[in-house]
C-alpha positions, -999 to 999 in steps of 0.1 A, spaced: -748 670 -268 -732 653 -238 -705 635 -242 -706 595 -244 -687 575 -216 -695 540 -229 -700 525 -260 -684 496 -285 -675 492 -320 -657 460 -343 -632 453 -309 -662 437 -292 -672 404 -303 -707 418 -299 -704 449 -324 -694 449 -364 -691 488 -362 -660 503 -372 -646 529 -344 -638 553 -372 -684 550 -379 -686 559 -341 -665 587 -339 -677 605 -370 -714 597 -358 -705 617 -319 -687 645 -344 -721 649 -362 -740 649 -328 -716 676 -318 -700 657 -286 -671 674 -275 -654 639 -263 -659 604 -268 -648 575 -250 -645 542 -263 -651 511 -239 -647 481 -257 -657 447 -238 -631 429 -224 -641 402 -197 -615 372 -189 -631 339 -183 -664 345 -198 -686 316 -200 -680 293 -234 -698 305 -257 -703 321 -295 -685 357 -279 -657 354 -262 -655 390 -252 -621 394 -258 -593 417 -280 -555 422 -288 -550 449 -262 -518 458 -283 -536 461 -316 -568 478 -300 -538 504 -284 -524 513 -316 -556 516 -336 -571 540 -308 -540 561 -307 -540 563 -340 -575 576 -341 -570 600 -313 -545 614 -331 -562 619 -362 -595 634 -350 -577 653 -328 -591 685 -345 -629 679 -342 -630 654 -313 -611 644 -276 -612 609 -279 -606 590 -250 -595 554 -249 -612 534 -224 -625 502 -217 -654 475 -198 -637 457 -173 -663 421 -169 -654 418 -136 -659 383 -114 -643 378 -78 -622 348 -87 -596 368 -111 -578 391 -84 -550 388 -102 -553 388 -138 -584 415 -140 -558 443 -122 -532 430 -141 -551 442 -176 -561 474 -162 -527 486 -151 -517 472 -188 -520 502 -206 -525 537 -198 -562 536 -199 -582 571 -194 -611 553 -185 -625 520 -167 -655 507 -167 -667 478 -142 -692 458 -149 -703 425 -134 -717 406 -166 -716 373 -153 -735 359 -121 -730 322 -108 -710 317 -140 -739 326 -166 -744 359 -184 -784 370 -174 -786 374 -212 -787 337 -212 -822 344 -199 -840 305 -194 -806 293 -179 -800 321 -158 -833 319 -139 -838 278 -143 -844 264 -110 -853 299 -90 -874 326 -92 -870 359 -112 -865 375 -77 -840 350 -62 -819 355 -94 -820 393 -94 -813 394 -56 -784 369 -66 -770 391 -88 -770 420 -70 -751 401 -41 -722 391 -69 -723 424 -80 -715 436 -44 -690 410 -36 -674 422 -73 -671 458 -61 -656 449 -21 -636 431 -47 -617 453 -68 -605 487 -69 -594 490 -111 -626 505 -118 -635 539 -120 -673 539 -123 -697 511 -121 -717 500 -153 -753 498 -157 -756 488 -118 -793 467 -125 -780 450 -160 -795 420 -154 -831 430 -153 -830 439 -187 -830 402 -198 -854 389 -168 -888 371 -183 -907 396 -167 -877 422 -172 -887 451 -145 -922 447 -147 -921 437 -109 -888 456 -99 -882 480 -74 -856 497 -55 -876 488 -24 -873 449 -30 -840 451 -29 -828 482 -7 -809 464 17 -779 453 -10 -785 482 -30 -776 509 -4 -746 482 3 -737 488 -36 -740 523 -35 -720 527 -3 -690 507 -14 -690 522 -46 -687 559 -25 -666 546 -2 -643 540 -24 -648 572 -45 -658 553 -77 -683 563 -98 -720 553 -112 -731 551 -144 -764 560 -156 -762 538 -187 -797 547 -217 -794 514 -230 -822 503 -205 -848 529 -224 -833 517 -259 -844 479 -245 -877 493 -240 -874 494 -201 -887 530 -196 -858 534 -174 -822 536 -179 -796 520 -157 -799 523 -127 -832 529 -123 -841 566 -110 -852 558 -73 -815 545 -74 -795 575 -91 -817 594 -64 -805 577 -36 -772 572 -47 -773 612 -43 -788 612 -12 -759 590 3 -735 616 -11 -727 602 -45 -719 627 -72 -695 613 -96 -721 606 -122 -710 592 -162 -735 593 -192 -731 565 -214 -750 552 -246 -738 515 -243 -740 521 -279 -731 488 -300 -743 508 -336 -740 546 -348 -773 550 -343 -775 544 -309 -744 568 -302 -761 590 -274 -791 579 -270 -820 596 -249 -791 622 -237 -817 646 -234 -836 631 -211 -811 612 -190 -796 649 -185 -831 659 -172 -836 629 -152 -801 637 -134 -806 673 -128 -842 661 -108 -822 635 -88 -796 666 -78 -767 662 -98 -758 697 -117 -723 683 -133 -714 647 -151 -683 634 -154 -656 621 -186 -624 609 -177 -587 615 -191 -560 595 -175 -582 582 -151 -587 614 -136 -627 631 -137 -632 664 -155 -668 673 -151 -694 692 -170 -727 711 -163 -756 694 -170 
């Protein structure tokens, strides 16, 4: 089984799971590492989930747990950078915090709203205008910042569209998507390609494939896997078939970081 590059547990506002439930679960599955990315996104709109945790206390716990599973499992300690252009200061600041081994960026809020919010996020514009939005914060996010490593489910936000990516295409929206992409290569970072999107019923992960493909055509090849996995049971979903869909887009190796450094793996 590959190893998972992104997933949650109690530290995120948005998961009761206990990291100890995770890392037995990728034991079972027979993943040779694990990385744990809880959320943590400054500034996030008021709301129930703040997104938030004691970086100290989330530290200590993780060490902990990397030291005791250090027989069955590489656990690396990670985490999901919400990133938004106005915090230039604090958002590198937490990343060069702690010795992270892993950093995830992920732009989760666009004109101050989370696309989750789904009827406030497109009130007033089209489905199009607001994923074309989106995309053009998520661009001026990655020209942005450089504490990143790889770039988290690139087309989040059409997961919570009303017509989700019924009428989405790479073709609608090439122009800032190849921007994406080159930035992110430019700057040797990394892309994601995230299964939640099949879990949400999408058919597709994230990206979608016409995107992973041209991401390789452009020259892209540091590729993560990642579950986005909130529950046990979603602990590396669709692996199988993401690892498929990568080897027909070109890649041959994936990627799992220690100390911010890449160590790759055949597909």
């Amino acid at each position: 089984m590959y190893s998972d590059c992104h997933m949650h547990t109690s530290f995120s506002s948005d998961s009761e799971t206990p990291p100890e439930h995770q890392i037995e679960e990728a034991i079972r599955l027979g993943m040779k590492h694990l990385t744990i990315t809880d959320h943590y996104d400054l500034d996030f709109p008021p709301g129930e989930l703040d997104f938030l945790f004691d970086s100290q206390e989330y530290w200590k716990k993780m060490t902990e747990l990397r030291e005791k599973y250090a027989h069955r499992i590489s656990l690396r300690i990670g985490v999901e950078l919400g990133l938004q252009p106005h915090l230039t200061q604090e958002i590198p600041a937490f990343a060069s915090s702690l010795p992270f081994d892993y950093i995830i960026g992920s732009t989760h809020v666009s004109r101050r709203i989370d696309p989750y919010e789904r009827e406030q996020f497109i009130k007033g514009i089209s489905e199009e205008e607001a994923y074309r939005i989106y995309f053009e914060d998520e661009l001026k996010n990655l020209k942005t910042f450089d504490c990143y490593d790889v770039v988290g489910h690139l087309d989040y936000v059409v997961r919570y569209g009303p017509n989700q990516n019924r009428y989405y295409s790479y073709e609608k929206y090439r122009d800032v998507l190849d921007a994406i992409l080159e930035v992110i290569i430019d700057k040797g970072k990394g892309l994601e390609c995230n299964t939640a999107g099949w879990k949400a019923g999408l058919g597709m992960p994230h990206p979608l494939p016409h995107i992973l493909r041209r991401y390789h055509e452009l020259g892209g090849r540091l590729i993560t896997l990642g579950s986005d996995a909130h529950t046990p049971e979603a602990l590396g979903y669709s692996f199988p078939k993401a690892g498929e869909l990568l080897k027909d887009c070109g890649f041959r190796y994936y990627a799992v970081f220690q100390n911010r450094t890449p160590e790759f793996f055949p597909l």
